[in-house]
Structure formats: C-alpha cells, structure tokens
C-alpha positions in Angstrom: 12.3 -11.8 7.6 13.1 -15.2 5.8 11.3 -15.3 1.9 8.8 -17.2 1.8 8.8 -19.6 -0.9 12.2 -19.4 -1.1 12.5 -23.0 -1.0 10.0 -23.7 -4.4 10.8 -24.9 -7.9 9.0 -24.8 -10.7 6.9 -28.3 -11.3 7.8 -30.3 -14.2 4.2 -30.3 -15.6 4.6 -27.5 -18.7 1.5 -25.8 -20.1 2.0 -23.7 -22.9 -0.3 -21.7 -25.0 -1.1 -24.2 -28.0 0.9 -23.5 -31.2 3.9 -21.3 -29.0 6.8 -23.5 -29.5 6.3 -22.5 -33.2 6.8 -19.0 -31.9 9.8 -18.8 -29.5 12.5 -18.3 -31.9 12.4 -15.9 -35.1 14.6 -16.5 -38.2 18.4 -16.1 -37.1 17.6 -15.1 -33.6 20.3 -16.2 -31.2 18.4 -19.2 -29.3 18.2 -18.5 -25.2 17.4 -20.8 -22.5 13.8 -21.3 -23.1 11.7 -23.0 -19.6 8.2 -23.5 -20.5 6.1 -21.8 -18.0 2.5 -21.9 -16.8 -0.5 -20.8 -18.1 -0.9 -17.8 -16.4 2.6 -15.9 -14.8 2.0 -13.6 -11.7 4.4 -10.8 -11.7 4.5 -9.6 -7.9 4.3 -10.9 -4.6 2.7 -8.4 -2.8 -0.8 -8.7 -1.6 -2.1 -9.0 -5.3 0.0 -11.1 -6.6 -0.5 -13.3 -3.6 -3.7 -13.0 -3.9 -4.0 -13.8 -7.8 -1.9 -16.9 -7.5 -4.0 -18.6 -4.2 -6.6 -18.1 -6.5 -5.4 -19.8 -9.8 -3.7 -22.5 -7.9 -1.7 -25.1 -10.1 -1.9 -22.6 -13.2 0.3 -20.0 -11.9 3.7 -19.3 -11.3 4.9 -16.1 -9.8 7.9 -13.9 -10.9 9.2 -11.6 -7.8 11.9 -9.6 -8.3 12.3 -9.2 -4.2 14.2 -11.8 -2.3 11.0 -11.2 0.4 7.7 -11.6 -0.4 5.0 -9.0 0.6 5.6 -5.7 -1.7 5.1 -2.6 0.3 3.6 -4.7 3.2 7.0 -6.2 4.1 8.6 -6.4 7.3 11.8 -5.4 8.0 13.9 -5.9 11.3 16.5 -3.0 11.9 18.5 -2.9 14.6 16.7 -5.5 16.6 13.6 -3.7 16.3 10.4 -4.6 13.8 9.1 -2.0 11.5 6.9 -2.5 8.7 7.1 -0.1 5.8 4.7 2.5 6.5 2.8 0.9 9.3 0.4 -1.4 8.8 -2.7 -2.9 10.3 -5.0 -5.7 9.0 -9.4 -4.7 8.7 -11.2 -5.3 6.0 -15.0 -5.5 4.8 -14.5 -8.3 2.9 -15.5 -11.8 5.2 -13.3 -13.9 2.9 -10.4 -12.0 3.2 -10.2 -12.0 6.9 -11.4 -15.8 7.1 -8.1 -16.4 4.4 -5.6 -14.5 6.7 -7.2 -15.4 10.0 -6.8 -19.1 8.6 -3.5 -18.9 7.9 -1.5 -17.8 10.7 -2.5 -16.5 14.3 -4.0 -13.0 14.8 -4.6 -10.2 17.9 -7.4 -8.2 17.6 -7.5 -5.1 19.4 -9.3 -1.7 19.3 -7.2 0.9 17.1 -5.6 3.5 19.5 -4.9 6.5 17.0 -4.4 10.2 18.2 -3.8 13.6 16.8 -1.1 15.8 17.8 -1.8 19.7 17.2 -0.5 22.9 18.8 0.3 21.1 21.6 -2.3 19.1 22.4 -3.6 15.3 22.0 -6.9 14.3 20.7 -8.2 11.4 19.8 -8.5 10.5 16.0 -10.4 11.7 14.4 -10.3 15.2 14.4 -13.6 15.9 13.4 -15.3 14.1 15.9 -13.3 15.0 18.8 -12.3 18.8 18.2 -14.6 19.8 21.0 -11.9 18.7 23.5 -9.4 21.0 22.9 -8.8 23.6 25.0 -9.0 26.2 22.7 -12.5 28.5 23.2 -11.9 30.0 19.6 -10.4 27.0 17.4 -13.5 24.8 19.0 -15.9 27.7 18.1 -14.2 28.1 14.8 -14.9 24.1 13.9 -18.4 24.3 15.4 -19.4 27.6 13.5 -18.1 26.0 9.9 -19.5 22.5 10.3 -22.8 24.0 11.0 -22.6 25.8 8.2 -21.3 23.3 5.6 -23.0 22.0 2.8 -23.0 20.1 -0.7 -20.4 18.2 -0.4 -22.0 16.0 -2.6 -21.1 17.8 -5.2 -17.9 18.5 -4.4 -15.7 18.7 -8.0 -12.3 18.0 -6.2 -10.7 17.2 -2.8 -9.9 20.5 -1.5 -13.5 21.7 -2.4 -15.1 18.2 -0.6 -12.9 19.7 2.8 -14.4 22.7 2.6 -18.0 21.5 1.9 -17.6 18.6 4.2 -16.3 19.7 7.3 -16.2 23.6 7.2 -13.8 26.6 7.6 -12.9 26.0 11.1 -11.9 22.1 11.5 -10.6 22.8 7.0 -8.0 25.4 8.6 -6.9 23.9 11.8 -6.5 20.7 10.4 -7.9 19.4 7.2 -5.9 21.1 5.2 -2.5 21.3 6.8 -2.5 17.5 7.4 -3.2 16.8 3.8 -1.3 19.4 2.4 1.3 18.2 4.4 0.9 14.7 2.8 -0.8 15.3 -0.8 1.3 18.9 -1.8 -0.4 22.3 -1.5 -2.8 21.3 -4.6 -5.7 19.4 -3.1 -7.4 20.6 -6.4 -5.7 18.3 -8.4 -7.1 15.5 -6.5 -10.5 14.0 -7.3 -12.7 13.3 -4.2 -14.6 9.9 -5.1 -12.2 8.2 -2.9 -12.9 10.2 0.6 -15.9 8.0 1.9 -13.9 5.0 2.1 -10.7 6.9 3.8 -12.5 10.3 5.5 -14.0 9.7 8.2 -17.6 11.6 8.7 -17.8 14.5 11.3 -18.7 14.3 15.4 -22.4 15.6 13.7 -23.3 13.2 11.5 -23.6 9.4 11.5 -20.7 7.6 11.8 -19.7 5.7 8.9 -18.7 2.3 9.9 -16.5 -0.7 7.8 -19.1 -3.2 6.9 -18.8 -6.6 8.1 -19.1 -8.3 4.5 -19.0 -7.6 1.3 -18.8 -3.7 1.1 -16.6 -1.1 0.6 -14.0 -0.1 2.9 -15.2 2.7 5.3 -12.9 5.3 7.1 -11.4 4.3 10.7 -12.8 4.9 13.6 -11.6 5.3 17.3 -13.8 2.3 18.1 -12.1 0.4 15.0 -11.3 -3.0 15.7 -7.7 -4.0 14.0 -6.1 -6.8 13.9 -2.2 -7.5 13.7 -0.2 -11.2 13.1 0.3 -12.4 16.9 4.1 -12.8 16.4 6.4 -11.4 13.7 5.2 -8.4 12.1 2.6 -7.3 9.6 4.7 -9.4 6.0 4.2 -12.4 8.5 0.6 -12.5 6.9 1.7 -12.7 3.3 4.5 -15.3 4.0 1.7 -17.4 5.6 0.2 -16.9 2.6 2.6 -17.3 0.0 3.8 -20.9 1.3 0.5 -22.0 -0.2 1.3 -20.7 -3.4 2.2 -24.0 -5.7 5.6 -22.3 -8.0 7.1 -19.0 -6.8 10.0 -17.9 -7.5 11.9 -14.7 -6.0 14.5 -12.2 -7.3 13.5 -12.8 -10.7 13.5 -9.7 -12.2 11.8 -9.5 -15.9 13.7 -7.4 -18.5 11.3 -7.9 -21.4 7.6 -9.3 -22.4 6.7 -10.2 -25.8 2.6 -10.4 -26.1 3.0 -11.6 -30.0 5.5 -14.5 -29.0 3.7 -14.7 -25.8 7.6 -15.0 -23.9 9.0 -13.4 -21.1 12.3 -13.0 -21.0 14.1 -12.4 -16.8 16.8 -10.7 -16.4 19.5 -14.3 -16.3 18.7 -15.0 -19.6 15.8 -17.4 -19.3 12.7 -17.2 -21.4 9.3 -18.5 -20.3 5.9 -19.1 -22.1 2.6 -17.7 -20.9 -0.8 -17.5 -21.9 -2.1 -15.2 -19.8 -0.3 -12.3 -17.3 -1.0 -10.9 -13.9 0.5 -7.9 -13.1 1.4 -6.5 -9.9 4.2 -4.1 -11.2 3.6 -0.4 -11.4 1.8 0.5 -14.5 4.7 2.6 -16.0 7.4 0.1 -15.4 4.8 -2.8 -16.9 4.5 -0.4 -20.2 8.4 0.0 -20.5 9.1 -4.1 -20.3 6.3 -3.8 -23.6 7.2 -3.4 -27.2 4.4 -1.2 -29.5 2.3 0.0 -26.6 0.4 2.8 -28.2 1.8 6.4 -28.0 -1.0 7.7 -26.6 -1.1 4.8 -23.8 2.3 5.6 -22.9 2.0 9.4 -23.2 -0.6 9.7 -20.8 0.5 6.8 -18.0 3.6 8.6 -17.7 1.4 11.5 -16.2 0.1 9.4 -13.1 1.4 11.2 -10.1 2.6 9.0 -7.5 4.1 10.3 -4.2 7.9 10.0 -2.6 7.6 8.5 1.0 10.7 8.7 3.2 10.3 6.4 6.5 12.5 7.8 9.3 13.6 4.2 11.6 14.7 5.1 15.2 15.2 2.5 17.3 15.6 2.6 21.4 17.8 0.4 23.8 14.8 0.1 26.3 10.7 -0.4 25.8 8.7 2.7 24.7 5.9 3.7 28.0 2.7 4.6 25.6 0.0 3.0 24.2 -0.7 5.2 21.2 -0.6 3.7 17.7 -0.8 6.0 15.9 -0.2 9.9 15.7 -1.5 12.2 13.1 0.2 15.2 13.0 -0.7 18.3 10.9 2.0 20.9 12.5 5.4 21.8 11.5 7.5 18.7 12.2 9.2 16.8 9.7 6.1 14.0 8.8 2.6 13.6 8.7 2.2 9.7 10.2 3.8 8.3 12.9 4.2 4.8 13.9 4.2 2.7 17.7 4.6 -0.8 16.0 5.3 -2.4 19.7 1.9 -1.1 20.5 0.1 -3.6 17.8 0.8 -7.3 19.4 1.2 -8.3 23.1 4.4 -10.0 21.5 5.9 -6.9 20.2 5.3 -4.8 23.5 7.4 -8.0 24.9 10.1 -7.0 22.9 13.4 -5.7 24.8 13.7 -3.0 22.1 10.8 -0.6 20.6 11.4 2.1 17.7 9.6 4.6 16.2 8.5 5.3 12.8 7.4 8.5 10.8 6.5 8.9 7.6 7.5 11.9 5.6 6.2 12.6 2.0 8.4 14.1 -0.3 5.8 16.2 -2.0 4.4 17.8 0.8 3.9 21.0 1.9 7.0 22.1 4.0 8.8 19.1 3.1 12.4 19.0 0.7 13.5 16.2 -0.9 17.0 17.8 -1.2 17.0 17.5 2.8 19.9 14.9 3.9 19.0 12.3 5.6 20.9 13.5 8.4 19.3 16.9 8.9 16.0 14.5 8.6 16.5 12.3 11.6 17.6 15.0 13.8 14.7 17.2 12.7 12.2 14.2 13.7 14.6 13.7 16.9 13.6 17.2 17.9 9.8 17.0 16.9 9.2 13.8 18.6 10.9 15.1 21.6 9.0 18.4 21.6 6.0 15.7 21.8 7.6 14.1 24.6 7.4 10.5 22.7 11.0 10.9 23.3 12.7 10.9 26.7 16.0 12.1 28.2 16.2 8.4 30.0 15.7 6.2 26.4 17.3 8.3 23.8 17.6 7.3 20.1 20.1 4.5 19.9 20.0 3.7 15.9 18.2 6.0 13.1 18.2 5.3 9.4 16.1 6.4 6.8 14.5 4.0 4.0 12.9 5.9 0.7 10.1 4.8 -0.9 9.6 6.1 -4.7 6.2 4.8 -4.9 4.5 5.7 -2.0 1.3 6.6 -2.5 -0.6 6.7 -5.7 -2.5 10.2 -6.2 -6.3 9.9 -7.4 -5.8 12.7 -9.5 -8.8 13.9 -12.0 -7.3 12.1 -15.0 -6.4 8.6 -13.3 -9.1 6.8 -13.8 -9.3 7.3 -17.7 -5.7 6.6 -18.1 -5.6 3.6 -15.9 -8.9 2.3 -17.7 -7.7 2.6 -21.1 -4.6 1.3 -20.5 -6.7 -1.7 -18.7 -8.5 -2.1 -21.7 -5.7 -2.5 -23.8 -3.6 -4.9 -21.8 -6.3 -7.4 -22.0 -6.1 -7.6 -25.6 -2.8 -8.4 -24.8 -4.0 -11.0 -22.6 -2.2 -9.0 -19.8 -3.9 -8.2 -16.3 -3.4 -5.9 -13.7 -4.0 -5.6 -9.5 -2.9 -4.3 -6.5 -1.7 -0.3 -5.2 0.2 0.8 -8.3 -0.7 -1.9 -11.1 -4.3 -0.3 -10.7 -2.8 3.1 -9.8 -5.4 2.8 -6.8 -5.2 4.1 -3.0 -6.1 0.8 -1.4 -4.4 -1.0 1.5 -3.2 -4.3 2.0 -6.5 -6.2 2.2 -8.0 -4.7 -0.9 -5.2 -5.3 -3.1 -5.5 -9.2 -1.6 -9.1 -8.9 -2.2 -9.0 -7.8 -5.6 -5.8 -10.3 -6.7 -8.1 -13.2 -5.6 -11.2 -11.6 -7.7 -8.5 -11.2 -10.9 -7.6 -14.8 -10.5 -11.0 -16.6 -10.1 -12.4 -14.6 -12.8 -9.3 -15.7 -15.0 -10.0 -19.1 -13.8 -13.4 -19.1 -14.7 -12.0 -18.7 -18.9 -11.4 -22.0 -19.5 -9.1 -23.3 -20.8 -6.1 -21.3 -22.8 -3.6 -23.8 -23.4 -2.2 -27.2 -23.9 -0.2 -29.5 -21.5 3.0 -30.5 -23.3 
C-alpha cells in the first residue's frame, strides 16, 4: 500500500506559541535543529489522528511514526493477496462520518454475511437469535429454557454476570462464554459490562437492537447489517483517501521526547518542533513515557490498563476461495476466535486471482499460548480450517505467515475508565489531547475513532486562538 502523504512537506507559514522562542534552549544546553511547527501537532495517523487533522485544517501537522498511514486499519498485501489487520468493515451511526468516507473514495455496500461455527455446525451470527436451528434437541432446549428464565441484566456488575443475566445458562454455556473466554481470558469478571449494548447483540426474544442512522451510539451487528467496504484496494484505502487531504503530514517520524514546559518535541533525527497544543493518537502508556514529571500516581495506575496480544494467522491460496461467508465466529477448540474471507467484501476482491484467509488468535485467551511458535500455529489453524472444510484438498495453503499485534484490543476492565479520565484530566493541563482505540483506552472501531478525532479537532478549533504567526 503506497503512504499516503508521503509526498507532503511542512508549509513555510510558522506558528508558534507566543513567547516560545524564549524557551527552546536552556542555559548551556547543546542547541538542536529547531523547525517551528504548528499550532497544534497530531501524533498518529490512524483514524483519529486523521480525523483530528481534517478537522483543524491548516493548524495541524501530523507526526506518524509508520511509513503507511491508517494505524491498526492498514492494509497490507502478502503474497499477492489483500488482508487488512484484523478484518475490517466500514458502518457507522454517525451521518457525517459515512458522508466524509463515502465522499472520498468509492464504496460497495452489501449485507454482512457472518456465521458461527460450533460442534460442527453453521449458524448464522448471531447465536442468540439463530440457536433454534441447530440440530441439537437438548443444546436448543438448553438456550430456550435459560433465556426464558433470564433476568436483571440491568444490573449486571460485570461482563460475565451481564451473560448470565442476559442470555441464560443454555446459549452462556454453549457459546457465550467459550467464545469470549476464548478472546477476553477465562476472567469475564474483570471486565465491566457498560460497553455490551453497543457490541452484544440482543437475543432471538427480544427486540432487535439496530445501528441508528444518525447521531447515536453504535449498536451490535446484525445478519441484516448493511456494511460497506472501499470498491478497490482494501479497507486503509479509506484513510489514504483521507489523509491526502490532510494539509502537512509527515510519516516515520518517530518522537523520542515531549516537553509541555518548553512546549518542544523533540523526533527521533534530532529535530525539535514547537507546539501549542497536542493530539494524541499514541497508546496512553507510551504517550506518558515520552513525558517528563507525570504524576506517580498517573503513571502507577495507566501502567495497569490491560490490553490484549492479537496474533493474525495470513494464508494465502493459488486459486479463488468458493464461499460467500465473511465472517466466522468460532467458540470451539481451534486455534482463534475470528476468522476472515476479505475476497468476500468487494466485487473487486472476489476478482482477484488469489484469495487468503485470515484468523485471529488472542494471546490471552482461554486455550491459547503465547509460547506457541508460529509454526505449530499455522499448522494448528491449517487443520481447524480444514476440519471446517474452508480448506480443500484441490486449493491448499500456498503462503502462511503470522503478524503479532501487541495492542490488540483494549480490555474495558472495572478500573479503566477512572484511570483513563484522570489521566485525561491532566494532559489537558498540559495542553495535551487524546483520541482513538488506545489513546482513549476505548473498544471502538474504525469509524468511531474517525468520529471522535474530528469531534477533538473542532472542539480544539473552536479555542481561538493560542499562538502567534512568526
């Protein structure tokens, strides 16, 4: 995937906070190559950071430390084949979001095709609305009995208690809890459950939940969910439409150190540039670390935000993959919890000579190592898929890699919120912001971190004035 932006330069127009060129240097300090900046600097461009700068226009200037744009929505091609990190797919319930990315480059819609994989059976996703279909008398009398009798899940103090409450003991054993055990770790009880309405999708008895068109909140997928996907290229195609309107970028800049007194940020070649304001896209933790004098109890307690490993296993095939599927949720005993058709998601993709498969594995979860080779990985998921029957004696695997991913998922554990708001709180009397997936420690997608980047940046915009033009 070419970077977008690659081609920018910082504009000779310098604005700097007023008074800072008394501030750059301190008695004796060894003098370093000083470029005055802008008056805000985006760090990130991911979806946030994209978002952040579109919104700030000529007062921004964003610091990426990846020669691609995008973040954890990239694209990357291996082998011939597309694969974005994780699979993605673009909905949203915010109007101006989808008129930004709809504006910027062509997009398919189609309905989502997503399916559950269980004792040797497919069902549609999700499971709680279709478990009547299985041919199993005593698992479908199981789910019926124990969503009839569920209850006051309202009040539910943690995740694994809102499963039980929810959903009951039937569709809680056979597949609540083995699927997210097998992604979140055996302790759903560490997990706080404010977040399920916008990612748990109701059961086959009660009224569906369904994304609103404008303005809401995100609401769980559906199998009636209409996606959408960029109509060639893969899903990062979106934010490198996007980033080309961003006015200075600048990639694989890395930053090494920020100074909120001297208001200077110093990149990893030496160069030094004024700010007056900071967005940040980076993971909390590593935005602390880059600080002098954070408080001890700020960095005490952002250290214990949980995150979750994610280890993508890449197989590629010589000749076009014959199913429409998606998606495949898969609770059982093979190696991952996700896995991922990405030919299925544009007409141009399914054109493709070559198709792969993709399947996500978390680290944490239960059944999983992360002491397992990557090896003994692929051929694990090798045997899986082809116990599935998603692979085929007539289109083996031609090319298998596996890509990790440190920060994978942030966990909403009970604690988050205060230690993400507090350190929030402080930054900005730093005159430092934050956005996106890890900067706010939050489990959104794509289209909310874009969402709430552009939010950050208008409000910012909306200030006034912090600086002077030199």
């Amino acid at each position: 995937m070419t970077g977008a932006g690659s081609d920018h330069r910082l504009r000779s127009k310098r604005v700097l906070p007023c008074g800072v060129c008394d501030r750059l240097l301190a008695p004796n300090e060894e003098p370093k190559k000083i470029v005055m900046g802008a008056d805000v600097i985006v760090l990130g461009a991911g979806p946030a950071g994209i978002g952040a700068a579109l919104a700030l226009g000529q007062s921004a200037l964003v610091l990426e430390s990846q020669p691609d744009v995008a973040g954890l929505s990239q694209t990357i091609v291996y082998d011939d084949v597309v694969f974005d990190l994780g699979g993605h797919s673009f909905h949203t319930p915010h109007a101006q979001v989808k008129e930004l990315v709809f504006g910027a480059l062509p997009m398919e819609e189609q309905v989502r095709d997503a399916w559950v994989w269980m004792e040797g059976e497919w069902l549609r996703y999700p499971f709680q609305k279709h478990f009547g279909k299985l041919k199993s008398e005593k698992i479908r009398s199981a789910c019926e009995s124990g969503l009839q009798a569920a209850g006051g899940w309202e009040r539910a103090a943690h995740f694994d208690e809102y499963i039980s409450s929810r959903f009951g003991a039937g569709i809680a054993t056979h597949f609540m809890r083995p699927y997210n055990r097998k992604l979140w770790g055996r302790d759903l009880a560490r997990m706080e459950a404010d977040w399920v309405n916008e990612r748990v999708a109701a059961p086959s008895a009660t009224a569906p939940q369904r994304m609103e068109t404008a303005g809401g909140k995100r609401k769980p997928l559906q199998d009636d969910t209409m996606i959408a996907y960029p109509a060639t290229g893969g899903f990062g195609q979106i934010f490198t439409a996007l980033a080309r309107q961003i006015r200075s970028l600048r990639l694989g800049q890395t930053v090494t150190e920020i100074d909120p007194v001297r208001q200077t940020l110093t990149l990893a070649g030496g160069e030094r540039h004024t700010w007056s304001r900071i967005v940040s896209t980076l993971s909390l933790p590593r935005l602390l670390g880059l600080l002098p004098a954070v408080p001890a109890a700020i960095s005490a307690s952002v250290s214990g935000l949980e995150a979750l490993p994610i280890r993508l296993v890449l197989l590629t095939f010589n000749r076009p993959i014959s199913q429409a599927r998606q998606r495949v949720y898969n609770p059982g005993a093979m190696p991952g919890h996700k896995i991922v058709f990405n030919n299925t998601s544009s007409q141009w993709l399914r054109a493709q000579p070559r198709h792969g498969i993709q399947v996500e594995v978390s680290e944490t979860g239960e059944g999983s190592d992360s002491r397992t080779d990557s090896q003994t990985l692929i051929a694990r998921t090798i045997e899986g898929l082809t116990q599935m029957g998603l692979i085929t004696a007539d289109n083996p695997v031609h090319a298998a890699k596996v890509i990790r991913l440190p920060l994978g998922y942030p966990v909403p554990t009970h604690e988050r919120t205060r230690i993400v708001e507090r350190a929030r709180h402080w930054l900005a009397t730093q005159h430092i912001y934050i956005a996106g997936r890890f900067g706010e420690w939050s489990y959104i997608n794509s289209d909310e971190a874009l969402h709430r980047g552009l939010s950050l940046g208008r409000q910012l915009s909306g200030e006034g004035a912090h600086g002077c033009i030199a």
